[in-house]
SEBA-722389 format. One record per residue (C-alpha): residue in three letters; x, y, z. Coordinates in steps of 0.2 Angstrom, whole numbers, padded with zeros to 4 digits, always signed. Layout:
BEGIN
ALAXYZ;...
***
This chain:
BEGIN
UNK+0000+0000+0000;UNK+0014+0012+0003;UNK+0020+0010-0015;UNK+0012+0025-0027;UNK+0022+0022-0044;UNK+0022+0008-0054;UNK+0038-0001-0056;UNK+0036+0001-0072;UNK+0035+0020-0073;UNK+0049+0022-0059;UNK+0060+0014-0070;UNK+0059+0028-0082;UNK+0075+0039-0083;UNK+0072+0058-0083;UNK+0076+0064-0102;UNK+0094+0070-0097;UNK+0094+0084-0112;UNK+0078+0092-0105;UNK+0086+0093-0088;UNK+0098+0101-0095;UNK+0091+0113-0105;UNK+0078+0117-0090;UNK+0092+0118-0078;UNK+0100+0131-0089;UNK+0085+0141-0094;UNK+0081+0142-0075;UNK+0098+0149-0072;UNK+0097+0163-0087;UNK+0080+0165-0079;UNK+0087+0169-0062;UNK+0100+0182-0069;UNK+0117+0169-0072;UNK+0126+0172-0092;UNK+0120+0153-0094;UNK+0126+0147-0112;UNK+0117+0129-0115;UNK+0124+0118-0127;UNK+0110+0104-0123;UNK+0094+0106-0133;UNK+0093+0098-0149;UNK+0084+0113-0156;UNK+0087+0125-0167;UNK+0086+0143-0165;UNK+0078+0149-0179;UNK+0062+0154-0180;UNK+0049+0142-0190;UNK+0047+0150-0209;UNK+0033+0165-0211;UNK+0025+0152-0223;UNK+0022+0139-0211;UNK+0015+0151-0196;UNK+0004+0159-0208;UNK-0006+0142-0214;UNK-0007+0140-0195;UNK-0016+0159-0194;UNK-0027+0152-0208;UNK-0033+0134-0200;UNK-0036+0142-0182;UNK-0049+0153-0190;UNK-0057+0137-0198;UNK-0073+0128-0189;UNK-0067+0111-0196;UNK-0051+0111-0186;UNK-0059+0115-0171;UNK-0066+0096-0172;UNK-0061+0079-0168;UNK-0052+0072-0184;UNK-0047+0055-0190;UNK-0033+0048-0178;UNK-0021+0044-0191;UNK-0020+0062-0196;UNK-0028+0073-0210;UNK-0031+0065-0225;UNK-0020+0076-0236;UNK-0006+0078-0224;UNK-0004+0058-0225;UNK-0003+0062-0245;UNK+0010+0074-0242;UNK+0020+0065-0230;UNK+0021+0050-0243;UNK+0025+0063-0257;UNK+0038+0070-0247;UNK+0047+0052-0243;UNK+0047+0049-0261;UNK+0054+0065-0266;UNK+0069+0065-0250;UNK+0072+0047-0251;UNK+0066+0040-0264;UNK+0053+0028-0254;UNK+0038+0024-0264;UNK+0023+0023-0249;UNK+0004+0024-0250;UNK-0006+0038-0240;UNK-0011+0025-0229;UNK+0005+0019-0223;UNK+0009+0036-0213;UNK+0002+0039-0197;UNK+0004+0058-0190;UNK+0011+0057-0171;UNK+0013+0070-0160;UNK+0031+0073-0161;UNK+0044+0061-0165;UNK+0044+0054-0148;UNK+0025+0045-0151;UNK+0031+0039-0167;UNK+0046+0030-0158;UNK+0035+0024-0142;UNK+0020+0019-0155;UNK+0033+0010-0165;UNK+0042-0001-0150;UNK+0023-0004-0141;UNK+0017-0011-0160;UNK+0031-0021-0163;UNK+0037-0030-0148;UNK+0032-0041-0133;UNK+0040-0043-0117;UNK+0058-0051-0118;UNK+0061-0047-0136;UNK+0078-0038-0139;UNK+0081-0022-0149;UNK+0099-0020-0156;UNK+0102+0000-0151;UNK+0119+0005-0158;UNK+0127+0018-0144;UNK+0127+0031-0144;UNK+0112+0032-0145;UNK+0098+0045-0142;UNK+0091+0047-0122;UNK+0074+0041-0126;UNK+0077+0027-0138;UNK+0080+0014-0122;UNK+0066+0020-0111;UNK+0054+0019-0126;UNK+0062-0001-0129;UNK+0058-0002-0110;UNK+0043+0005-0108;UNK+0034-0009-0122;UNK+0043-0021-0114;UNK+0058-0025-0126;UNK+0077-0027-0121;UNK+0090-0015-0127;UNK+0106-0022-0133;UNK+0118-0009-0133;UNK+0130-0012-0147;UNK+0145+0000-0145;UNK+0153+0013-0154;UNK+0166+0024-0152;UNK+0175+0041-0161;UNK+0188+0027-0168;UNK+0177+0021-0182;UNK+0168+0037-0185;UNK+0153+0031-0171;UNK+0149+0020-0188;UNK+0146+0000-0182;UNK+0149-0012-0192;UNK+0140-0030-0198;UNK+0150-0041-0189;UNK+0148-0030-0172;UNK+0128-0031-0176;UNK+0129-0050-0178;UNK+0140-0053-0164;UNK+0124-0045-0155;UNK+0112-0055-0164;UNK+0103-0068-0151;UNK+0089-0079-0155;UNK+0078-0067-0144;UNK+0083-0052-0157;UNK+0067-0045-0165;UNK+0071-0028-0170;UNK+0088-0016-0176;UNK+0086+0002-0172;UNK+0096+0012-0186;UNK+0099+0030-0185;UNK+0107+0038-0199;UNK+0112+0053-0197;UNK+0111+0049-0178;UNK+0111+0060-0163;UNK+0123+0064-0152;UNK+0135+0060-0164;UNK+0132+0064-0179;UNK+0137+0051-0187;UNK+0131+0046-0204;UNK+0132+0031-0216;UNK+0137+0028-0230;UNK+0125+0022-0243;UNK+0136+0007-0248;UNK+0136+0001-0227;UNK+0118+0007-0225;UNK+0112-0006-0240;UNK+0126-0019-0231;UNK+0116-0018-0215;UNK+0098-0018-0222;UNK+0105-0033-0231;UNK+0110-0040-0214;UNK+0093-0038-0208;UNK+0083-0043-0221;UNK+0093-0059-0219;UNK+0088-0064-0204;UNK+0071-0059-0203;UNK+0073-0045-0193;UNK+0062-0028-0191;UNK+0071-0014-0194;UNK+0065+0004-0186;UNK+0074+0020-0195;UNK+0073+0036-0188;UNK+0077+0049-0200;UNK+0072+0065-0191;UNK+0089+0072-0196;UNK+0089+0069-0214;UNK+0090+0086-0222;UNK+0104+0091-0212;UNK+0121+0081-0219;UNK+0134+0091-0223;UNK+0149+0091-0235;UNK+0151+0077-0244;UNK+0140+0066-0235;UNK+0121+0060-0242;UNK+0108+0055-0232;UNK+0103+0037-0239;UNK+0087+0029-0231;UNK+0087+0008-0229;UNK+0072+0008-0234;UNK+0076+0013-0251;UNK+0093+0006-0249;UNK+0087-0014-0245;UNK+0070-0018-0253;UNK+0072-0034-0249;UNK+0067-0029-0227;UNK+0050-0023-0237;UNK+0038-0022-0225;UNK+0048-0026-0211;UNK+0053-0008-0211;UNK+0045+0008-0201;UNK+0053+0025-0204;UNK+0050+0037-0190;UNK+0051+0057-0193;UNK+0043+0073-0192;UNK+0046+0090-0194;UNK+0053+0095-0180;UNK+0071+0097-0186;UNK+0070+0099-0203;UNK+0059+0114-0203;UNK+0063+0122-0184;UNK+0047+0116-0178;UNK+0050+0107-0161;UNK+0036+0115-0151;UNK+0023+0112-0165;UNK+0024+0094-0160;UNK+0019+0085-0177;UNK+0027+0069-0181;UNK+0025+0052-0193;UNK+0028+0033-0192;UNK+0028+0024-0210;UNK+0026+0005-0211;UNK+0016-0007-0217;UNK-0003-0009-0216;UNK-0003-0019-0203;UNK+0009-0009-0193;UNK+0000+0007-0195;UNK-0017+0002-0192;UNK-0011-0007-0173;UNK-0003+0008-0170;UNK-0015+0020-0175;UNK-0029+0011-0161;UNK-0013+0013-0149;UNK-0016+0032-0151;UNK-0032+0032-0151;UNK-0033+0027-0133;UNK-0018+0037-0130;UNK-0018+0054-0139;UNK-0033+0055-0153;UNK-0029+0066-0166;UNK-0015+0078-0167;UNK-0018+0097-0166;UNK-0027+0101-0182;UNK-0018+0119-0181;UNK-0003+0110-0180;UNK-0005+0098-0194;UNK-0011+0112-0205;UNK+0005+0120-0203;UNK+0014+0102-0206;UNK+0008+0101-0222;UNK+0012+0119-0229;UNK+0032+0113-0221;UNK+0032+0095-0230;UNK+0023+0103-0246;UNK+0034+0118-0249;UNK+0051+0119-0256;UNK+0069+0116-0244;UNK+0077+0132-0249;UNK+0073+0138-0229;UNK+0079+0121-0225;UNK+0096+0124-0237;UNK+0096+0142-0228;UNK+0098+0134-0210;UNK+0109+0120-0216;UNK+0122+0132-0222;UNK+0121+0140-0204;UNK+0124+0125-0197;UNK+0137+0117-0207;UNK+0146+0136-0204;UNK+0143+0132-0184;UNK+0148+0112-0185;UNK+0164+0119-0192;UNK+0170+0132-0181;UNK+0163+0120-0165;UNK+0175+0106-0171;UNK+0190+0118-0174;UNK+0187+0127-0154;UNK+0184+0110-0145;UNK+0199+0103-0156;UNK+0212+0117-0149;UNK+0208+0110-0129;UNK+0220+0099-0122;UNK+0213+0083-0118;UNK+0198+0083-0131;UNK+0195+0073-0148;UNK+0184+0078-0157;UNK+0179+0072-0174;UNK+0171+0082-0187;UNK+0151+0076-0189;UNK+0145+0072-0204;UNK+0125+0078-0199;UNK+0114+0083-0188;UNK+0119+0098-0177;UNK+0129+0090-0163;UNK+0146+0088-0159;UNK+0151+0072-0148;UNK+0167+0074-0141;UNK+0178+0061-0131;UNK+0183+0070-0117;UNK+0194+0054-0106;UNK+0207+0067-0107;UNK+0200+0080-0096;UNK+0194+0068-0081;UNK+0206+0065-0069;UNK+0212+0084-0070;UNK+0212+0097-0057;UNK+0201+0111-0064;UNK+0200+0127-0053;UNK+0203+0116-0038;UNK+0188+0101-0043;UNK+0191+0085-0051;UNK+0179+0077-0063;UNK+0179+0056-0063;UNK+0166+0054-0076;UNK+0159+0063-0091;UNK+0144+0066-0077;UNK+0152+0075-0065;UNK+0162+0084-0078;UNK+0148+0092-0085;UNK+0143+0098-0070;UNK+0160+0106-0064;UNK+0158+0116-0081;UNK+0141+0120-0078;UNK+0144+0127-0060;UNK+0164+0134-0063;UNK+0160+0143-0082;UNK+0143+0143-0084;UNK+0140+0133-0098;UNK+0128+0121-0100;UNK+0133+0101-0110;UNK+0127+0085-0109;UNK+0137+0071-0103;UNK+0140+0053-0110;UNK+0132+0044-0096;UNK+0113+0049-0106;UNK+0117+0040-0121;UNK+0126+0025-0116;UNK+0145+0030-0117;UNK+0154+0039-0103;UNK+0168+0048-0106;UNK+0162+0062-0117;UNK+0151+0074-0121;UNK+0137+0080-0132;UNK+0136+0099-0137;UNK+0122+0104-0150;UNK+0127+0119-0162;UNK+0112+0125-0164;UNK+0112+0142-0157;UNK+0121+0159-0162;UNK+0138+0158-0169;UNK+0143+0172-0154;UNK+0135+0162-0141;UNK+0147+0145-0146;UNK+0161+0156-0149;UNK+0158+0161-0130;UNK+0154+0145-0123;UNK+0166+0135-0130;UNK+0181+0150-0127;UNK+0174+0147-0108;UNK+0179+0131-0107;UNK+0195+0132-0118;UNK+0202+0143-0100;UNK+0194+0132-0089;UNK+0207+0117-0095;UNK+0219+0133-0100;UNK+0220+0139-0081;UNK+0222+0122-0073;
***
């Protein structure tokens, strides 16, 4: 009688790049020079065009209704019109179902797809809320290691070596947060070929897709390995792509089946997401990317200068990302050290000691399954990472 919260609820980590972000924004709020490196968010605004359909739907009777749980008719169209134009993955209308935010699509993906004891192969690092999700319906996470050696890349044999008879699904994340690490299309097919081979599921979230950089491409393995079929759920949204994080609009692709026995999950869950919302989803996925190529270009300016500053600090590696807008440093060099009179053993306490001695706000390793470095997004001004990043250059500098 004295226990209130379910075990399996209390099992739940606390998203780590949320408590960071809040604990930073709490200390900006209370007067401190905060710079947080934590939130994968980008800082521009959404595009005029997208707020403006928004303006328009919110004056409209018919959005002020309950509407079909799987999202509006023609932003399911759209959404399978823009896959086809990005990647190149021929779906039908009614293989999408809109989610509110990416996160559902990743939880109604895991809760379709897996009973209790099945094991997901998670290559790590890996996002915060990938594990908890696995969890949450019941699956096992089997962490599959990485490191900055091999470009955060794994390979087929590590995969197989992590294969067991219980192994039902592979998570594959390309480019991936907090790494940024992305494939190429020659390993991606190598690894859909893996999977289709075994008769594994293969979840793929592709939030980060528009933002690769340099010579890099974003290939999906979906359209990379026809041969997984419909053993394959692509998870994205808007969020990223079109600065959108707070409109909360998000997809899951996959077959029939898949779709329809996660749209009565959400049904019970969620119902429909905000008409307004989806309104403004459709003018982002129907309109051209040069916004999109706009950001990119600020971003790939940032990734640059971020590698060249954390590169300069004694004790840091840190190798150039090939998307997404995070850097992943490997920061074993720096623990041990005396800095301003404190010692950090682990990633963890680390980021806390820069927190608290230079005001700057990162995410440590511990969250996404590889202690020993860091995660800092560069997706604020270029003056701000200047700062931040010049604050812990002295830090290490006057120790």
């Amino acid at each position: 009688m004295g226990i209130r919260i379910s075990d399996r609820i209390s099992a739940i980590a606390e998203s780590a790049t949320l408590a960071v972000d809040a604990k930073a924004k709490a200390l900006k709020a209370a007067g401190h020079p905060v710079i947080g490196f934590g939130a994968g968010e980008p800082d521009f605004a959404t595009p005029d065009y997208i707020v403006q359909a928004a303006r328009e739907a919110a004056k409209e009777s018919r959005y002020h209704r309950y509407t079909p749980v799987a999202g509006l008719p023609e932003l399911r169209s759209a959404v399978a019109a823009k896959t086809l134009r990005d990647s190149g993955y021929a779906v039908e209308a009614s293989q999408v179902l809109i989610t509110n935010g990416g996160k559902q699509a990743v939880y109604n993906a895991f809760a379709t797809l897996l009973d209790p004891g099945d094991e997901v192969l998670l290559i790590a690092p890996y996002w915060t809320t990938y594990p908890e999700a696995i969890k949450l319906a019941g699956g096992t996470p089997v962490e599959v290691q990485t490191d900055e050696t091999t470009g955060y890349l794994a390979t087929v044999d590590q995969l197989e070596a992590a294969r067991t008879e219980r192994t039902k699904v592979l998570l594959f994340v390309s480019p991936s947060n907090p790494s940024g690490a992305v494939y190429p299309g020659e390993q991606v097919a190598a690894v859909g070929a893996w999977a289709a081979e075994h008769g594994l599921w293969v979840v793929t979230d592709e939030i980060y897709e528009h933002l690769v950089y340099g010579e890099h491409r974003n290939v999906s393995i979906a359209t990379a390995t026809p041969a997984l079929a419909d053993r394959v759920v692509v998870l994205n949204g808007v969020a990223k792509t079109y600065a959108m994080t707070g409109w909360r609009v998000g997809w899951l692709i996959g077959a029939p089946d898949v779709v329809k026995a996660a749209s009565n999950l959400q049904s019970h869950a969620t119902s429909n997401v905000s008409n307004v919302a989806q309104v403004a989803a459709l003018a982002a996925v129907s309109g051209d990317l040069s916004a999109v190529a706009q950001m990119r270009t600020a971003f790939d300016r940032r990734r640059r200068l971020m590698v060249d500053l954390l590169s300069s600090i004694d004790g840091v590696i840190c190798p150039t990302p090939g998307g997404a807008f995070y850097a992943y440093p490997q920061v074993k060099g720096l623990l041990g050290r005396r800095l301003r009179g404190r010692t950090a053993t682990t990633s963890a306490e680390l980021a806390d000691l820069i927190l608290d001695e230079v005001e700057v706000a990162v995410v440590p390793g511990e969250a996404f399954g590889t202690p020993g470095y860091l995660r800092l997004s560069y997706a604020l001004g270029d003056a701000d990472l200047a700062e931040g990043i010049g604050r812990i250059q002295k830090l290490v500098a006057d120790s």
